[in-house]
Structure formats: C-alpha cells, structure tokens
ZAMARGU-4260 file (C-alpha; in steps of 0.2 Angstrom, whole numbers, plus 5000, padded with zeros to 4 digits):
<rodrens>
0) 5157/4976/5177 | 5155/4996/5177 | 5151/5010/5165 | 5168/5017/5174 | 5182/5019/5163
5) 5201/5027/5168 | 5199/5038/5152 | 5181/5046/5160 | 5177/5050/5178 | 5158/5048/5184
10) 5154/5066/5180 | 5157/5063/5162 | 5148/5049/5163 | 5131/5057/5171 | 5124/5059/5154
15) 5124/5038/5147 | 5120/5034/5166 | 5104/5026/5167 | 5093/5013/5175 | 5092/4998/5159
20) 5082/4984/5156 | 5091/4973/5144 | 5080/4960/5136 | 5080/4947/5121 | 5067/4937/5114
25) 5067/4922/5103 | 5052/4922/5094 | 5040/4907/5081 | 5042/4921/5067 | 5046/4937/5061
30) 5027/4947/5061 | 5024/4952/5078 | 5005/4952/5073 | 5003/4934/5069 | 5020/4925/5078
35) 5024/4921/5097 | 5038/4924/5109 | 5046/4908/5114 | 5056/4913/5127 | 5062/4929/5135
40) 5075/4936/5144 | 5079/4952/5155 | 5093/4959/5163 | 5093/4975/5176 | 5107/4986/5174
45) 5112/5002/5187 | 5116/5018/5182 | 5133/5011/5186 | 5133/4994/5174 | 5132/4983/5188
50) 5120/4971/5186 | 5104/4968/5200 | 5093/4955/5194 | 5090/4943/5180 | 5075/4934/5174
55) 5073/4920/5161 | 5058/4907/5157 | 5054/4898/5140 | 5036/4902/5136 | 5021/4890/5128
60) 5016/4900/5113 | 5000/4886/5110 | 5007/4886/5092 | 5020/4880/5079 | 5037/4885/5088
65) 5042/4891/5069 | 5061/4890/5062 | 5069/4877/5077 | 5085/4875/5067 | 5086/4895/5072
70) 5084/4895/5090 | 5083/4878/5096 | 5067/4877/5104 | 5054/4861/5100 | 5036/4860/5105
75) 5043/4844/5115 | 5053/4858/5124 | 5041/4870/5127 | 5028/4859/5134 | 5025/4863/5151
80) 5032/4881/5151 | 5020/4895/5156 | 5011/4904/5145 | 5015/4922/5144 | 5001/4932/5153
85) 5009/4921/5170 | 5025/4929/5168 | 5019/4948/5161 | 5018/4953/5180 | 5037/4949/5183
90) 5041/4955/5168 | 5033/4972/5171 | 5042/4974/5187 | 5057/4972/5179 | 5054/4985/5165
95) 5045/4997/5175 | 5053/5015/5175 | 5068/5008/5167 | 5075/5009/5149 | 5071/4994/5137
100) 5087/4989/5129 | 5091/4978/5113 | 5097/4972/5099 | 5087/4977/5084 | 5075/4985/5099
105) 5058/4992/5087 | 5058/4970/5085 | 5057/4964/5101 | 5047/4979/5109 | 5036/4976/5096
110) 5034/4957/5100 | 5032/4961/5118 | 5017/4975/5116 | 5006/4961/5106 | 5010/4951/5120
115) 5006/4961/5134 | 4992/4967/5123 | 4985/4949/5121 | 4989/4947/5140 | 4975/4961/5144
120) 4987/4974/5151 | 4999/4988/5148 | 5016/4988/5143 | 5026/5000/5155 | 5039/5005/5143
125) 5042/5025/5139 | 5059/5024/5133 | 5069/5011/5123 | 5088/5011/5116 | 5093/5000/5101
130) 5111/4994/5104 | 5109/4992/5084 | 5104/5011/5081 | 5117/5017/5094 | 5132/5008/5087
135) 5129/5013/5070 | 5131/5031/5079 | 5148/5026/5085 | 5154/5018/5069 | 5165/5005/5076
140) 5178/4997/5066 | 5168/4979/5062 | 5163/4970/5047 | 5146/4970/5054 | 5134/4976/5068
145) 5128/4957/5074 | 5128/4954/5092 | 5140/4943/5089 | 5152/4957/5080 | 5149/4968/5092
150) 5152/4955/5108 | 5169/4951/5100 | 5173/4969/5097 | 5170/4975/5115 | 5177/4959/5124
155) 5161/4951/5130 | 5160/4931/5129 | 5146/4924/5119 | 5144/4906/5125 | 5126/4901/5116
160) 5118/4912/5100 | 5101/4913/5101 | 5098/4907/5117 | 5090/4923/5126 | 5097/4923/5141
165) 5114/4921/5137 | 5110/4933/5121 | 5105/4945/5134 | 5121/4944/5144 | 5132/4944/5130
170) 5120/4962/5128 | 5125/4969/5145 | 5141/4970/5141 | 5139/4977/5121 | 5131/4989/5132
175) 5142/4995/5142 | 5156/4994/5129 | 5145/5005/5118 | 5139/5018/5132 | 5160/5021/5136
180) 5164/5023/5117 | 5148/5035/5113 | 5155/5046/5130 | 5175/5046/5123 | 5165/5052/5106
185) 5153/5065/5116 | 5138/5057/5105 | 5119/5059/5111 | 5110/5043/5115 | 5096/5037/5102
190) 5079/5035/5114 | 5064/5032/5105 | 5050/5036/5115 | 5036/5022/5116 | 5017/5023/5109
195) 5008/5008/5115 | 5009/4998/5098 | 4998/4987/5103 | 4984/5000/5102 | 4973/4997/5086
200) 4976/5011/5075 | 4993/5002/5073 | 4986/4984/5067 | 4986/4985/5048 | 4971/4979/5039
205) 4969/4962/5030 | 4980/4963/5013 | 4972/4968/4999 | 4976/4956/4984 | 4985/4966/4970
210) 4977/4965/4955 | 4988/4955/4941 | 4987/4965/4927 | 4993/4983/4918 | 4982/4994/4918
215) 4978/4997/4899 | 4970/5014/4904 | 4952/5021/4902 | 4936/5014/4891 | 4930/5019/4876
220) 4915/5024/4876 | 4901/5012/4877 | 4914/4998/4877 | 4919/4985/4888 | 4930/4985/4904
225) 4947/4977/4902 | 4958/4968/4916 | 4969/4980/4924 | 4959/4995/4923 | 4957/5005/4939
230) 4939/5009/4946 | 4934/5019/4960 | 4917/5018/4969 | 4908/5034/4979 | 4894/5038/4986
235) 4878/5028/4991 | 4875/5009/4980 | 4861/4999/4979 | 4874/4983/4982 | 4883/4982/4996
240) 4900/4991/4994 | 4909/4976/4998 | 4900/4964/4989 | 4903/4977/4972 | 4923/4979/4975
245) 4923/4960/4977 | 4914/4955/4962 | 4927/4969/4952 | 4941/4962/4960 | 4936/4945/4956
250) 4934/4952/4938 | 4952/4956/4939 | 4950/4974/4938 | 4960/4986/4952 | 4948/4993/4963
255) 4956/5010/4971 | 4952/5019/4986 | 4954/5035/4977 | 4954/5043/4960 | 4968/5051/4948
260) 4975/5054/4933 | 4976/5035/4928 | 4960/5030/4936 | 4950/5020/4923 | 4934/5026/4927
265) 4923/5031/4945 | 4905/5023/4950 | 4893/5031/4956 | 4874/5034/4957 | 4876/5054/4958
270) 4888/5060/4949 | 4885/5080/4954 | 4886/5073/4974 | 4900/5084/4976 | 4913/5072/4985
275) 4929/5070/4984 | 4931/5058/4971 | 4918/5066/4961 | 4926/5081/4959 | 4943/5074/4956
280) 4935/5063/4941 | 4928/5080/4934 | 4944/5089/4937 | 4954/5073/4927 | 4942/5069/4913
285) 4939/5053/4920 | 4923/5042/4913 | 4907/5040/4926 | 4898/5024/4927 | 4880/5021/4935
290) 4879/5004/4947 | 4868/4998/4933 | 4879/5000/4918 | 4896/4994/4930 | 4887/4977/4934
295) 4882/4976/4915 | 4901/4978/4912 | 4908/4966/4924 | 4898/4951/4917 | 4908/4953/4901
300) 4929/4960/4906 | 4941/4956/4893 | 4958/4951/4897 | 4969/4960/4901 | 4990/4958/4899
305) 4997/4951/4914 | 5011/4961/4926 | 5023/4947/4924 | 5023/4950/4905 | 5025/4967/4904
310) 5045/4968/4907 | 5060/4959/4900 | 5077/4958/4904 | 5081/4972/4893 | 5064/4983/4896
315) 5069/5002/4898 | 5067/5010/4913 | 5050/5020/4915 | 5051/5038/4917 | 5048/5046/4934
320) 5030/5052/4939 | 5028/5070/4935 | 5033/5078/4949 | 5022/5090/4958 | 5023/5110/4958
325) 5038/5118/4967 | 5049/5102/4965 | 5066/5103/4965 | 5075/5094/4951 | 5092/5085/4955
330) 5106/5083/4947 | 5105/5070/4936 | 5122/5062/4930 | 5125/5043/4936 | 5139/5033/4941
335) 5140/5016/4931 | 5131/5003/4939 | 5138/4985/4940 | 5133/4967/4938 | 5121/4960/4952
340) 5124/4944/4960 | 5112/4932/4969 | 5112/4934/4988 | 5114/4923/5003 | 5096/4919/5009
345) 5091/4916/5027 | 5075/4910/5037 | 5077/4922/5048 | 5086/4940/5051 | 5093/4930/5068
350) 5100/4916/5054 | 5111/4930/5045 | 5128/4921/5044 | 5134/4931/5025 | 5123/4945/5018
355) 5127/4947/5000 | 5139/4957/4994 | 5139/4970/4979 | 5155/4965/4967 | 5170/4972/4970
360) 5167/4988/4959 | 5155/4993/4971 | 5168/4998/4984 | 5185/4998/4973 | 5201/4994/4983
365) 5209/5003/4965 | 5202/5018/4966 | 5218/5032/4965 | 5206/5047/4972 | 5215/5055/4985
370) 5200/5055/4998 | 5196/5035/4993 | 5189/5026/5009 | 5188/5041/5020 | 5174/5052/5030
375) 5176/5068/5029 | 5166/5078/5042 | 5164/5098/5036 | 5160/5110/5051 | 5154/5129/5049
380) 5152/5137/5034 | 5135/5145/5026 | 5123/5132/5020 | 5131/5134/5000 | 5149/5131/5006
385) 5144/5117/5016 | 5134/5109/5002 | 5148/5112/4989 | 5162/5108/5002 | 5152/5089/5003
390) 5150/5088/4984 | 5168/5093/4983 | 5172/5077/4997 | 5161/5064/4986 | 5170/5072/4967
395) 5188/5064/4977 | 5180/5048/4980 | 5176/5051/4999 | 5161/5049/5011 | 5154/5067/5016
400) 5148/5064/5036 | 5135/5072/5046 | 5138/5066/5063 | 5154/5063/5073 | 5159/5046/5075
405) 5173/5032/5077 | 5174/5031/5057 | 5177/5051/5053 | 5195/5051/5045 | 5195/5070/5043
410) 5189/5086/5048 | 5185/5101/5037 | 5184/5119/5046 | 5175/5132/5036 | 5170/5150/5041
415) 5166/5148/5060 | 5169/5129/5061 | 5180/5130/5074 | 5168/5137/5087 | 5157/5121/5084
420) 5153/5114/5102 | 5161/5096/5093 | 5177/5104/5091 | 5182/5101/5111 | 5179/5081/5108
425) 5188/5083/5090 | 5203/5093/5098 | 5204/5078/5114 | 5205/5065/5102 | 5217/5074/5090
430) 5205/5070/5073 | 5215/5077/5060 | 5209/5095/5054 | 5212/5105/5039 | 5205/5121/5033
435) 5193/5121/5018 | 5208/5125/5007 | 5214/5106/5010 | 5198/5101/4997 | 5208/5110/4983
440) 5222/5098/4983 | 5221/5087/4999 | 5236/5081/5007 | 5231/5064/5016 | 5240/5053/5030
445) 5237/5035/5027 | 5224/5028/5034 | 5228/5015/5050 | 5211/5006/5050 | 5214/4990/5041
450) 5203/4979/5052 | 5183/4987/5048 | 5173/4982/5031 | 5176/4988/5016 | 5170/5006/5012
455) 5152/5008/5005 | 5151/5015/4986 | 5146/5030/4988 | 5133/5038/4977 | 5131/5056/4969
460) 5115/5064/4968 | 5105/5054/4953 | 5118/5039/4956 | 5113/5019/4953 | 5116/5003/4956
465) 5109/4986/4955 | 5105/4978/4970 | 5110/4960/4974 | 5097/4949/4966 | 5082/4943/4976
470) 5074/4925/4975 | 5080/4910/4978 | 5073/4893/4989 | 5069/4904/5005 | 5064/4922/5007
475) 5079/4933/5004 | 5088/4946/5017 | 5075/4962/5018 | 5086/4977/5010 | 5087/4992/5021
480) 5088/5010/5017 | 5093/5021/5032 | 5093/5040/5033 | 5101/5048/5047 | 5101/5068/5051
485) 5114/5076/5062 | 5111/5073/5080 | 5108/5094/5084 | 5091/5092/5074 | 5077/5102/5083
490) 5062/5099/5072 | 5052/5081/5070 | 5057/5073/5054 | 5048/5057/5048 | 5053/5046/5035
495) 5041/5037/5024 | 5039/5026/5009 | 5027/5024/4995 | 5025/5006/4987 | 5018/5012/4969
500) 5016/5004/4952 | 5020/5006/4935 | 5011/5022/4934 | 5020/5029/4951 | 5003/5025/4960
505) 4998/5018/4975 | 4988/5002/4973 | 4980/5003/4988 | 4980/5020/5002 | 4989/5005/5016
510) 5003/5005/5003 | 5010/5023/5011 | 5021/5016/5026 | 5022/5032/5038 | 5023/5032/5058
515) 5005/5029/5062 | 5008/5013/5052 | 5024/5007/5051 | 5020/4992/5040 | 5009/4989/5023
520) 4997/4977/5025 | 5008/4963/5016 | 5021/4968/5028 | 5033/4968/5013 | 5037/4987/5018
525) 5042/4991/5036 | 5048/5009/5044 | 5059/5005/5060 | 5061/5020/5071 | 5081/5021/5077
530) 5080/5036/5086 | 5077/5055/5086 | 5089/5057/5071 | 5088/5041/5061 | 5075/5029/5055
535) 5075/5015/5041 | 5065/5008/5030 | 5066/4986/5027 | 5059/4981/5010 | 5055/4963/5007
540) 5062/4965/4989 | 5059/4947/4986 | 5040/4945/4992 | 5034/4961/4983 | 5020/4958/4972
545) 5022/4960/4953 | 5011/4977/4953 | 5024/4983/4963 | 5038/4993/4952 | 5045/5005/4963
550) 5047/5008/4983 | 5051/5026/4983 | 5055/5031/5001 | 5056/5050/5005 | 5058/5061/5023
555) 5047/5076/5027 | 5048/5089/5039 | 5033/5092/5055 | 5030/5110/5055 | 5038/5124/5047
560) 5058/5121/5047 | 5063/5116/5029 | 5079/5106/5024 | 5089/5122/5022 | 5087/5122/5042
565) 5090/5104/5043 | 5106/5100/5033 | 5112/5086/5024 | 5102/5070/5025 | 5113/5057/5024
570) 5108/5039/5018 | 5114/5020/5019 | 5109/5004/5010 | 5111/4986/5013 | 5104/4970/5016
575) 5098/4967/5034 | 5098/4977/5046 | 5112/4972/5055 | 5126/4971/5041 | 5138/4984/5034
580) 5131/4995/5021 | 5135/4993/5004 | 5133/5011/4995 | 5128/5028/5004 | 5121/5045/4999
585) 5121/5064/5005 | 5109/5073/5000 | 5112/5092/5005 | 5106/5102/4992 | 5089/5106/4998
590) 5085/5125/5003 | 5066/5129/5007 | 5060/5112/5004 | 5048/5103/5018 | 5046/5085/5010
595) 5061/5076/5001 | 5064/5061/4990 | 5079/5051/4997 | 5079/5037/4987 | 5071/5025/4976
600) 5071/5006/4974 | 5063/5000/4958 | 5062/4985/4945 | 5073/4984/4928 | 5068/4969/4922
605) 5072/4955/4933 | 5085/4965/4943 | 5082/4980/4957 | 5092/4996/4956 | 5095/5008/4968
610) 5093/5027/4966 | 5100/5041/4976 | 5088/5052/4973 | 5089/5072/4983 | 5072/5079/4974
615) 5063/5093/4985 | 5046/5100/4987 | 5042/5115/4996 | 5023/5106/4998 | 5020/5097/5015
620) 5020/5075/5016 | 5000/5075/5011 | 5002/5085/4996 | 5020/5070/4993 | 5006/5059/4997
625) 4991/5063/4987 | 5003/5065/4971 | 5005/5045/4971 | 4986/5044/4973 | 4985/5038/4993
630) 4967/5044/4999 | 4972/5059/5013 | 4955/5065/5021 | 4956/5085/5025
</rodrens>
C-alpha cells in the first residue's frame, strides 16, 4: 500500500516520506531494566509505504515468560528459540539508517537498547516516531489511541492482538493512514532523537526504602531522636558512611541526601568544614550532632507515628510549599470536583480493554455553554489578547488549542492572525473562522462529530478533581499527564516531576524524574519523551509509598527564552497512555517565567485529586529543584 493519496501528489508528500523501520515487541514485563523481549517483530517501509522485508523470531529470554494470559507465549513455546544476541545482527541491519516506529515507541526502544546493551553492541537507532505521540497530534475522531482503535479507524485488518508480527503489520498501515492525515493537516512529525539508553548514567540506583513515619520535626536539645525525623550526614566518619545511614535507616529515621528547612538534624565531625550541607544547616538553624553523640542516639529512638495514620478520609488538604522568590501566583478559584470511582485494573498496559472513567459530571452532555464540546484554536494577537482570548474560550465551556488538528472545531483570528503560515491549511480545509468579536456572543454551527469520546472536563487555572481511585487485586492503570507546546517552538523544553512528602520535600534526590533519568528508583514515576513538543509523565498512583503525598510535575525552559516566548502549555490527564483523556488544562498566563508548575497530583485521604496548576518562576529548573530539597551540585 502507498503513502500516495488522490487528495496529495508526491511533492506534498516529500516531507512525511521516509525510510521506516516498524517494529513491536512483546515482552515478560513492563521495566525494561529487569524484564525480557519474548519475541520481536520488524517491518521495512520505503519512503513510498511499500513494504521491502519483514522479519519475525520468538526469543528465549532464560527467564519467567511473565503475564502469558497477555501475550500468549509459555516457556514450553519458547523453548528452542534463539536467544537474542543471535538475532541482534539481523535486527541491526534492519534498523540501520532508518526510522524506528511504534506504538507507545519510548517502551519498546527502551526494551531493545537493554537488549543490545546486554548483547555487547550498539543500538543503530538516531531517530524514532511514536504512532501514539503522532496521532495524538492529528486528533482523530476515536474513543481511544489503541492500536486496535487506530487499525479500525484507518481500515487496516487486525487478525492477532499481541502477536508481534501481526501487531507490527496491522502498524504499517496505522502508519501510513496517520502520515496521509498529518499531510491533509500540514502537522510536523514528532522525532525523538535517540541517546543510547543503555548507557549507565540512565540505570537508576537500587530504591531506597522510604521511611514510614512523619517526620515530628527537630530534637530538643539533649533529647532523644524520634522515628521520622530527617538526618543528614557530611563530611569524613569514623564508621563507614553506609554502615551509619543503614543503622539510621534501620532505626526508622529518614536519612537525606541533603539538608533544609525540615531537616531534623546534620552529622558531622566538623561542623565549620564549610560544605554544603554545613552551611545550609547554619543558614536554617538546624541542630549538629558529632558521630559520637548520633550513635548514642540511635541505640535509644522512640517511636514515631506512622504515614499510614497520619490522614483520614476527611483530613484537610495541606497547604502548598512556600514557594520560592519571583513566583508567580495563579489564579486560585476551583471548579467543583466530583465523586471518584474505582477503576478497571490490568496486568499489563497491552491488557487495557476499559480504562476507568471519571463520572458523567466530569464531561457533562448538559452543559448549555455555547462553546460546550469544542476547540477553539486563537491565531495572532499580542501575548495578553491571546491569553484572555483562551480564558475567554474555557469561561463558555470550551477547549483553548495550541496546535492545529483533526479535533479543532473553530478558529479565532486576532490582530495579524490571518498571516499565520496555518491559515493556507485552515483555508483548504474550510475550518470555520471568526474574528475575535465572535467570543463576545458566539454564534455556533452544530457540531457533526458524533462518533469520537466524550470531551475532556476541562480545567481553569487552580481547578480539581478526584482522580479514579487506585487499588484494587492487581496493579491499577498508571495515570498520565501530558503537556504539549505548539509545534513552532524553537527553544528546548523539558518537563519534569518531583515526588515529595508531606513537607513538599524530596525523600530522596533520585525522586526528581528529569531527562538524564527518566524514572525514580521505584519506577513508580516515569517521563516518556513524545517528541519535540510533547512529553508525559506515567505515575503508578497505586504503587507509591505512603511517604509520598504529592507528585507535582512542572516544565522548565533550556536557556534564555521564557514562557512569554513559549505560549500556552497545554496539558491532558488520563489513565494509560493510550486512552482518551479525561480533563485538560492551558496554561497561558506566564510572561518572563523560565520554570513552571503544570500540575499537581496529590493525596486527600484515600483518594487523589488533580490540580491544574500554571505557577511561574523566573528562577531556572535547579533553583525549582533545590526548593523541594533534591541535592543539585554547582
């Protein structure tokens, strides 16, 4: 089948024409660290979408097969297949100087760079697309962004889920379909370029145990350590380092890898050493113990009050940190949130058959607003007018977009909108387009797109809601917050997140989930890297220890362009990573701001909540960083 279409000649084409490497794996697991690919699959794709070779092999991972009811395959059935390192140099071949494609892309990649790495050689992969990331660019009108959604959508037969080579066909021609559809929009392709993952510095360390109790704050003096409290160590010890933060730990006290406001107390044998930590604990009034007196202490620490008792049902919701100097406060005034309900729970993200839904009232079919269930895409206009052009958009119950897609309902032209270079494609496709008088009193057409999901509740600035409950007999769906930028973005922006506790605090440095490590140590906190203009961060909502009270995930800016140069950041929640979103966000109010809080999912008793959040600082991400107590060197 070819990319050709009657609606595009070649020419218009030249841009989404490339040489592919489709490929699917089916894996023992989920942690591309610990599990093993089963079998794999690759198909070659020409610039012109004809296929030229295909490859399949089930692989003998010399372990547990893992989840079989998911993909099918026993140990009985695996016996006898090659192991993987005699099938990297075919694989190689195939993917060498071509662009890796598929589905949920930053997994499989992933799985294949541990297992080159394991095989002793290089992965030859520069470039990868994710048909995932791409089709949530061209919005297509589908209940979800499955493979097998997207297959039925574009008219490719699916004849085995979760067998890779027929998941890999089925691929093929969601990619083609989706390369035809992003032309027709004029949308730029999400290439992630490829850092050799395997390398080292991407391996995170061995979880720390988080400690099980509050921290009931500093010792009086001369009296006894409690459970809970936070202690830093510095400088040179008579015990060995390790052997003192394991006795502590062991103690049940929170040994930290830096010092703060809430640190309990630092230990040290030279107080006027002059390091870091010393001179933070000077700065902050914190209390300095000698080795001696510390493993005096430890042999008598009282209890303390465990996390796990420390909210109920009907606790009040803690106050935010105190945010840094130069922040930007945002608007405040939330939405009513609504009940939670227990979700579906899976196995495995592959396993996905009905993510959980928020109640009705989180997307009403009743609500009058004129612009109810539509995106409104706002061209031209100074950065003021477009910010209040967009707030104006959410007040009538609509969706304020960033980027053009297949789900834009209407188009809003302010002061020079109309020489934007989208306006050709917007024209050719006859999207409907008002001036910026329409927002004082719109006057709509109905909409004609019955057959997509329901539209996401859309948050202001400050809004809330309950998230679908975790728990249940297996692990719950991982929930996902995606922040996207519009496509015309120069300057590098990376989104991060901060796993903190009750006192808005990292309980370890490894809990800041940023490029250079894309997961925490528990792997409860993973950053997948869509493209140039979109990333998202998967929470494990469900597996988060009780310590942890708050995942706050914020974007920051590499160099010196600020969000005023940016735009509107525009942000999406849901559980999975493949399923239609259930609320969204922009955030637009930002001016000479470098870092940003986008969002914030935290504990209220037994339930999470959802905050859109929008808060600026003019500070860069190690300054974000050092504020919730991660250990930045420089």
């Amino acid at each position: 089948m070819s990319l050709l279409s009657p609606v595009f000649d070649a020419p218009g084409l030249r841009d989404y024409a490339h040489d592919w490497a489709v490929l699917d794996v089916e894996t023992s697991g989920l942690v591309a660290r610990r599990d093993r690919v089963l079998s794999v699959a690759v198909v070659v794709l020409g610039p012109d979408g004809e296929q030229t070779d295909e490859f399949s092999t089930l692989l003998d991972p010399g372990c547990d097969p893992g989840p079989v009811h998911v993909h099918g395959l026993t140990a009985e059935r695996l016996r006898g297949a090659p192991a993987f390192d005699q099938v990297a140099p075919r694989i190689a071949e195939m993917l060498r100087d071509r662009v890796l494609v598929a589905h949920n892309a930053q997994f499989d990649y992933d799985f294949l760079a541990h297992e080159f790495a394991r095989a002793g050689t290089a992965l030859p992969v520069a470039r990868r697309l994710c048909t995932l990331a791409l089709n949530r660019r061209v919005d297509p009108p589908t209940e979800d962004l499955r493979l097998g959604t997207l297959a039925a959508h574009y008219g490719v037969p699916q004849l085995r889920a979760h067998d890779a080579l027929d998941d890999t066909r089925v691929l093929a021609g969601v990619l083609r379909g989706s390369l035809r559809e992003a032309a027709r929009l004029g949308l730029p392709l999400p290439f992630v370029s490829c850092p050799p993952r395997q390398d080292p510095r991407f391996a995170p360390r061995p979880p720390k145990t988080p400690c099980a109790y509050r921290n009931p704050g500093r010792p009086e003096p001369g009296g006894p350590l409690v459970q809970g409290m936070k202690v830093a160590i510095t400088g040179e010890t008579l015990t060995p380092r390790a052997e003192l933060e394991r006795q502590a730990a062991e103690a049940g006290l929170n040994v930290m890898t830096s010092v703060s406001r809430h640190t309990s107390a630092l230990v040290t044998n030279d107080a006027s050493s002059g390091s870091g930590k010393a001179r933070r604990a000077l700065t902050e009034g914190v209390p300095v113990l000698d080795e001696t007196t510390f493993v005096r202490l430890l042999g008598d620490v009282r209890p303390g009050m465990p996390h796990e008792r420390t909210r109920s049902a009907e606790a009040v919701i803690p106050s935010p940190a105190t945010p840094p100097a130069t922040a930007r406060t945002p608007q405040t005034a939330q939405e009513p949130t609504v009940p939670a309900v227990a979700p579906a729970v899976v196995l495995a993200e592959a396993a996905l058959s009905a993510p959980p839904t928020l109640p009705r009232a989180a997307h009403p079919a009743t609500d009058d607003r004129p612009l109810s269930g539509r995106r409104v895409l706002v061209l031209g206009g100074t950065h003021p007018d477009a910010v209040a052009a967009r707030g104006r958009i959410v007040e009538l119950g609509g969706a304020a977009a960033i980027n053009l897609s297949a789900g834009v309902t209407d188009v809003v032209l302010l002061a020079g909108g109309e020489r934007d270079r989208r306006m050709k494609r917007i024209t050719a496709l006859a999207f409907p387009t008002h001036q910026a008088a329409w927002l004082d009193a719109p006057v709509i057409t109905p909409l004609t797109r019955h057959d997509g999901p329901a539209a996401p509740r859309v948050l202001p600035r400050g809004g809330v809601v309950d998230l679908p409950q975790p728990g249940g007999s297996a692990s719950a769906v991982p929930w996902t917050v995606t922040a996207t930028w519009a496509q015309q973005t120069s300057c590098e922006i990376d989104v991060v997140a901060f796993v903190v506790d009750e006192e808005e605090q990292v309980c370890f440095d490894e809990d800041f989930v940023f490029y250079g490590a894309p997961e925490n140590p528990g792997g409860t906190v993973r950053l997948h890297s869509d493209g140039p203009t979109e990333q998202t961060i998967g929470v494990d909502l469900a597996s988060l220890p009780p310590s942890a009270r708050k995942v706050v995930v914020a974007a920051a800016i590499d160099g010196s362009p600020t969000f005023g140069d940016v735009g509107a950041i525009h942000i999406s929640s849901g559980p999975g990573t493949s399923a239609a979103p259930l609320v969204q966000a922009t955030l637009d109010a930002a001016t000479t701001e470098r870092t940003m809080l986008l969002a914030e999912l935290y504990r209220r008793g037994p339930l999470w909540r959802l905050r859109a959040v929008g808060q600026g600082y003019d500070r860069g991400l190690v300054d974000l960083a050092r504020s919730y107590g991660v250990d930045v060197a420089g």
